[in-house]
C-alpha positions as YAML, in Angstrom:
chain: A
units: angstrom
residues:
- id: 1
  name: UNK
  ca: [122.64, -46.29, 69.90]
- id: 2
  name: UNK
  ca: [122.09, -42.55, 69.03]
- id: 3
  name: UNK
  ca: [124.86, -40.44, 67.06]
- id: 4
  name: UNK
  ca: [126.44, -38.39, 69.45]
- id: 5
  name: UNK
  ca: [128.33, -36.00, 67.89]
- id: 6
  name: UNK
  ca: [130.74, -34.81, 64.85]
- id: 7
  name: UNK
  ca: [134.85, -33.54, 65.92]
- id: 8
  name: UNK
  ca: [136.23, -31.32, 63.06]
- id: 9
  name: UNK
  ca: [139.81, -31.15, 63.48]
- id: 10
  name: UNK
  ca: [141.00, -27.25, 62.88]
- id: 11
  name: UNK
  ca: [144.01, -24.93, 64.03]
- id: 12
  name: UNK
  ca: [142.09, -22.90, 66.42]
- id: 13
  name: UNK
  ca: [139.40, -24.22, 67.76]
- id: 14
  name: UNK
  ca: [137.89, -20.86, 69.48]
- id: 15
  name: UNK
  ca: [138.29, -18.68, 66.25]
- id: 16
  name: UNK
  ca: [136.50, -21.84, 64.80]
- id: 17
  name: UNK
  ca: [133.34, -21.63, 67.32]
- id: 18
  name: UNK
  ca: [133.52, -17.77, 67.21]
- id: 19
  name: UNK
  ca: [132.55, -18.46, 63.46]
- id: 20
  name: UNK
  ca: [130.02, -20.45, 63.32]
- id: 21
  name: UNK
  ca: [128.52, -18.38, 66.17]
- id: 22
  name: UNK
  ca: [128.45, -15.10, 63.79]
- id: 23
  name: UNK
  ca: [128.03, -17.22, 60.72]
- id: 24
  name: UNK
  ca: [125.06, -19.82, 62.00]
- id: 25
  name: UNK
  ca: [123.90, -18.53, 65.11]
- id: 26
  name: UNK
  ca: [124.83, -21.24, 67.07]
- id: 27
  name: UNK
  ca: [125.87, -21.17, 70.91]
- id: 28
  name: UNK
  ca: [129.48, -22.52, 72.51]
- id: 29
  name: UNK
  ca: [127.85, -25.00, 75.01]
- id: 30
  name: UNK
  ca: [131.46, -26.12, 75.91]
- id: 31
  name: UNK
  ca: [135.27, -24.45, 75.46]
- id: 32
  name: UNK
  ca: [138.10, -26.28, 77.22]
- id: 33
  name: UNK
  ca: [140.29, -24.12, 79.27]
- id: 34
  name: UNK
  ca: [143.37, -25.53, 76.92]
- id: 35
  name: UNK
  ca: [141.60, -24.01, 73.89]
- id: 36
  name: UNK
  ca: [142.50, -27.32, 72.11]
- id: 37
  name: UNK
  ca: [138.66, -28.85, 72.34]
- id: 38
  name: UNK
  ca: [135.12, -27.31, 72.00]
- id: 39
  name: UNK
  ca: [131.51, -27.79, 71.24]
- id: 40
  name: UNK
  ca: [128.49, -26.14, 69.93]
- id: 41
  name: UNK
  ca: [124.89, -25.94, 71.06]
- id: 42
  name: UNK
  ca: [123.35, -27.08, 68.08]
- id: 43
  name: UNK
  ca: [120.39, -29.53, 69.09]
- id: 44
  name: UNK
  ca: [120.76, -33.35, 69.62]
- id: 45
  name: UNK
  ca: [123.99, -33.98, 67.41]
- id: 46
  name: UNK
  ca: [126.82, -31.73, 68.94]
- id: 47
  name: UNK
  ca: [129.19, -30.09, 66.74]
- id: 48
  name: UNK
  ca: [132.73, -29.95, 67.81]
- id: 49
  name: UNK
  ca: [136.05, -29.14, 67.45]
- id: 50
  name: UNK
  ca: [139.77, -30.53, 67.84]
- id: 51
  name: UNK
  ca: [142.93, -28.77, 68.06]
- id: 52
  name: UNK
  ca: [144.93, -30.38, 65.64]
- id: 53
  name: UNK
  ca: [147.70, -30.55, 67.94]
- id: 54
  name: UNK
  ca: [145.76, -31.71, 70.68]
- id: 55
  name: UNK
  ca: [145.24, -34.95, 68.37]
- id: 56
  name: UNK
  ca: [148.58, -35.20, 67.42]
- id: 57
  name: UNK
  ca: [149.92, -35.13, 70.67]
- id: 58
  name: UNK
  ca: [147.22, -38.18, 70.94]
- id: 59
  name: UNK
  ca: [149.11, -40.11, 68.92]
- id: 60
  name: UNK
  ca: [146.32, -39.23, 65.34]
- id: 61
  name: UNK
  ca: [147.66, -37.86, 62.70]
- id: 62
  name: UNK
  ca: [145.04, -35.33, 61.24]
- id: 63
  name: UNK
  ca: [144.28, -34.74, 57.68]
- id: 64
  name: UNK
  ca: [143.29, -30.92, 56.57]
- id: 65
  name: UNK
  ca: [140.19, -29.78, 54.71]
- id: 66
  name: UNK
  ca: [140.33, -29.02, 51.21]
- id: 67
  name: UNK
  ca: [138.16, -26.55, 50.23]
- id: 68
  name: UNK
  ca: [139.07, -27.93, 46.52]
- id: 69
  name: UNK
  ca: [138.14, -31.41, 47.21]
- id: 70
  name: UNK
  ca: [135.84, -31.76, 49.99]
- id: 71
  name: UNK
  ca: [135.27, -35.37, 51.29]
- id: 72
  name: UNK
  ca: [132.19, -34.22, 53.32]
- id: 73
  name: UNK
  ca: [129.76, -31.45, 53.80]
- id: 74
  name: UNK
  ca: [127.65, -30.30, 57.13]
- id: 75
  name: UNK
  ca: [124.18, -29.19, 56.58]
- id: 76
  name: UNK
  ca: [122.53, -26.40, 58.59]
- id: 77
  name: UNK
  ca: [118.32, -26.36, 57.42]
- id: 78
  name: UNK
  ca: [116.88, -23.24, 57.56]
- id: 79
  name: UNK
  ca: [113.33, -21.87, 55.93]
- id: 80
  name: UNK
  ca: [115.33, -18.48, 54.94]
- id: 81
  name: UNK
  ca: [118.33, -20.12, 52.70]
- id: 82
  name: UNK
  ca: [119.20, -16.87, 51.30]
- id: 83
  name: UNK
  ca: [119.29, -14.66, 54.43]
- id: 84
  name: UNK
  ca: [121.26, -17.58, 56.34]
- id: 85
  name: UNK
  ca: [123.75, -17.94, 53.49]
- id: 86
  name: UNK
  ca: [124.35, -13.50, 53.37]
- id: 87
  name: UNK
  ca: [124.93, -13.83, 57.20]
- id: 88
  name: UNK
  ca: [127.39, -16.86, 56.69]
- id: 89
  name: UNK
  ca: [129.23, -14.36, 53.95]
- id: 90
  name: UNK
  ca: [129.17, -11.59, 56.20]
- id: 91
  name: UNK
  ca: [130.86, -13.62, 59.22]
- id: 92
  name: UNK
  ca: [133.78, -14.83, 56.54]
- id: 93
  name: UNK
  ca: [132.54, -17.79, 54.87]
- id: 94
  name: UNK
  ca: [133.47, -18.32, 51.00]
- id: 95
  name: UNK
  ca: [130.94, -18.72, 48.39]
- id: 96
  name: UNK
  ca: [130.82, -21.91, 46.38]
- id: 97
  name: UNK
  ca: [127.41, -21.86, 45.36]
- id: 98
  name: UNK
  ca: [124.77, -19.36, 45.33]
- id: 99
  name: UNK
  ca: [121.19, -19.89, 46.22]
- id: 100
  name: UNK
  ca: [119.53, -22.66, 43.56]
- id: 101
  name: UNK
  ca: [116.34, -24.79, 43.81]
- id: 102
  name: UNK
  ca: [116.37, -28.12, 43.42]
- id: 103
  name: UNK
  ca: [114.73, -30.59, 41.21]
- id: 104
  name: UNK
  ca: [113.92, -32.81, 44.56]
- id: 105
  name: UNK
  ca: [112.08, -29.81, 46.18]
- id: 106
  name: UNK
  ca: [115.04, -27.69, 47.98]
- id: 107
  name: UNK
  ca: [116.95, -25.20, 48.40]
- id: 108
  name: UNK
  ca: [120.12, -24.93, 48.82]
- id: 109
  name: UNK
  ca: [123.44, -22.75, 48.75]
- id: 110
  name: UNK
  ca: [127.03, -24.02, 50.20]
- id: 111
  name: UNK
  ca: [129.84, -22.02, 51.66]
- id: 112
  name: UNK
  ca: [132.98, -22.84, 53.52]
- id: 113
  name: UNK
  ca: [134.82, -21.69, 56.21]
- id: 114
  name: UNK
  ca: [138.13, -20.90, 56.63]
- id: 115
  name: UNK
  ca: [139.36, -24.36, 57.94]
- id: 116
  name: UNK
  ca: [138.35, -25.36, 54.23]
- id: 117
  name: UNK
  ca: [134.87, -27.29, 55.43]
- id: 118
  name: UNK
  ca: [131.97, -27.25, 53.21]
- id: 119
  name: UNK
  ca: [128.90, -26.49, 54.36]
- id: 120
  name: UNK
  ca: [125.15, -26.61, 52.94]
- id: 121
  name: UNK
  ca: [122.55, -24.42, 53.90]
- id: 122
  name: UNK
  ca: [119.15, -25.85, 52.97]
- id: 123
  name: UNK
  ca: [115.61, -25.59, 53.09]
- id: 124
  name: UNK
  ca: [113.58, -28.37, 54.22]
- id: 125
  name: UNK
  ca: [112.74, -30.89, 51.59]
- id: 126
  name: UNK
  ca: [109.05, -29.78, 50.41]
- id: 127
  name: UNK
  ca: [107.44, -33.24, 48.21]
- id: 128
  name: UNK
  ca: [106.92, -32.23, 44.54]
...
C-alpha cells in the first residue's frame, strides 16, 4: 500500500492549479477537459483537485475550507522558507504566520490560499 494522492475540493479547479503553479512552483501533470478535476506534478504523492460540483453531482456533499478554522494543513519543505513564503504572497496567498524557528529545529511560515487551505512552508527538520 503506498498513499496515492490528496483531492482538495475547490470552485475552480484551474484557477486553483494556476496558483499553486505561481505560488509553489509546481507543474499541472493532469487538467480534465471538463475543468472539474486536476492534478499537480509534485513528486510521489499527487496533489489534486475537485470541482465541487463535479462531487456533488457524484452524489458527496462537500464541506468548504475555513481559513478561520482549518481542520488540516499541506506542507511544502523547502531549504529557502522565507523566499518560498514572499513568492507564495506574491502569487495571492494570505499571511497567517510569518517566518519563525522552531524549538524542534525548523522553520516554518504558513499561508493560505484563496479556497481557505492552510498551508506550511518548512525547512527540513535539522536535530538539535
Amino acid at each position: 500500500m503506498k498513499f496515492k494522492y490528496t483531492i482538495l475540493y475547490v470552485e475552480a479547479v484551474p484557477e486553483s492549479l494556476s496558483f499553486f503553479e505561481k505560488a509553489f512552483g509546481f507543474k499541472t501533470k493532469f487538467l480534465h477537459e471538463s475543468g472539474d478535476y486536476g492534478e499537480l506534478d509534485t513528486g510521489d504523492t499527487t496533489l489534486s483537485f475537485s470541482s465541487r460540483a463535479l462531487m456533488t453531482d457524484l452524489g458527496k456533499t462537500p464541506g468548504q475550507a475555513d481559513a478561520k478554522a482549518p481542520v488540516f494543513e499541506i506542507a511544502f519543505e523547502t531549504d529557502d522558507v522565507a523566499q518560498a513564503l514572499q513568492k507564495a504572497l506574491d502569487a495571492g496567498a494570505s499571511l497567517v504566520q510569518p517566518v519563525q524557528q522552531e524549538v524542534w529545529g525548523q522553520t516554518t511560515a504558513y499561508v493560505h490560499d484563496a479556497n481557505g487551505f492552510l498551508i506550511e512552508i518548512c525547512s527540513p527538520i535539522t536535530p538539535q
